[in-house]
C-alpha positions, 0 to 999 in steps of 0.5 A: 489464486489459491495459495492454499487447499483449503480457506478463502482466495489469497491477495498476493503481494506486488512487487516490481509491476506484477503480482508476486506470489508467496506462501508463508508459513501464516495467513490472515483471513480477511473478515468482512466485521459485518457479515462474519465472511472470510472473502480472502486471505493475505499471506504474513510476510517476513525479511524475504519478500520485504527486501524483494520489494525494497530493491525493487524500489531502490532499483526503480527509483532512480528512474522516477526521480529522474522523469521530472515533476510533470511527468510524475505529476501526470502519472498520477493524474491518469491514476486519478482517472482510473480511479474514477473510472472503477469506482464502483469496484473499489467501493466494492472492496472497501465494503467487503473488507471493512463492512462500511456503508456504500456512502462511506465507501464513495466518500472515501474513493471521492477524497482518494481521487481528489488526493491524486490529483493533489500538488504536495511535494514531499521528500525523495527516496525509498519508502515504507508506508503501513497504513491501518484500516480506519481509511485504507485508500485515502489514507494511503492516497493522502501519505503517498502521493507527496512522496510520489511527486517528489521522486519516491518509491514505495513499499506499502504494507496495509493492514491485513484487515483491509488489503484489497485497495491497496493491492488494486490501486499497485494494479491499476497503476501498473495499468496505467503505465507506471515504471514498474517498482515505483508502487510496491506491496507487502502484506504481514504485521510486525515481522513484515514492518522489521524486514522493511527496515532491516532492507534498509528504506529510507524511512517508514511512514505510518499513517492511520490510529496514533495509538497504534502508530506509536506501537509501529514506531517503538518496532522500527526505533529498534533498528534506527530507521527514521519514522514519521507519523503521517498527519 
């Protein structure tokens, strides 16, 4: 879909089950540090489209928490299989946002199928989780899935230099029947992290460089929302 008349596809968010269309005012283009190629673009999100995402989540909430832990625990399981199933397309995105090898990239869709299939219970709530783009998939997978089993929503924000799996697992896992609002996404930098905490999450999880999780920490320190620097 063509936010724009000019420059490459854009990744819209997903909010509340469905993709959720946006245009702001500033786009980054997604580059392929390999080839020099532009395949897509993400729109840099603000304080709206982040507190779209967090009421959904507030709203869904309830209702994940309130499944029970087998029931979660099952839904992940099926998001393990999908996975799995299409791991060749997620390869496919991993190569064309990061420009890693085919081996690296099955690497990483084999460690984010195993994390799904993990049995880490974390804390409960509202989340926010960035993720940089050392390890898009299993990064997210591995910061994810102990909120998930324990009754979270999430808001994840990736980086704008590696969105696409992030955007296709909330897709996969809508297929895979998820409550809607339980997985959500925006794009964006620091404008977007500030908007996450200003809707008020329960906490903001960055996982990934820890020389760049300390610049993230320091931006929410400023609006007093609890941090956590995932391992």
């Amino acid at each position: 879909m063509e936010f724009a008349p000019e420059g490459p596809m854009a990744i819209p968010l997903w909010i509340n089950g469905r993709a959720y269309l946006t245009v702001g005012e500033r786009f980054f283009d997604v580059v392929n540090p390999t080839t020099g190629e532009a395949r897509h673009r993400v729109p840099m999100c603000g304080a709206e489209e982040a507190a779209s995402a967090v009421d959904a989540a507030r709203a869904a909430q309830g209702e994940w928490a309130a499944m029970g832990l087998a029931a979660r625990q099952l839904c992940l399981v099926r998001l393990a299989d999908g996975l799995a199933r299409y791991a060749g397309h997620f390869a496919k995105l991993l190569m064309q946002d990061s420009g890693c090898a085919e081996a690296q990239a099955d690497a990483e869709i084999a460690e984010a199928v195993a994390g799904l299939r993990a049995m880490s219970v974390g804390e409960t709530g509202v989340l926010a989780l960035v993720v940089d783009a050392g390890r898009p998939l299993a990064g997210l997978v591995a910061a994810a899935v102990p909120a998930l089993l324990a009754g979270a929503a999430l808001i994840v924000k990736p980086s704008p230099k590696a969105p696409s799996v992030a955007f296709a697992l909330c897709e996969l896992a809508t297929r895979c029947e998820w409550p809607a609002g339980v997985l959500n996404l925006v794009h964006g930098d620091g404008p977007a992290i500030e908007g996450l905490c200003v809707a008020g999450v329960d906490r903001l999880v960055f996982t990934g460089d820890p020389a760049l999780g300390g610049q993230v920490g320091a931006l929410v320190a400023k609006h007093g929302t609890p941090f956590v620097m995932a391992a």
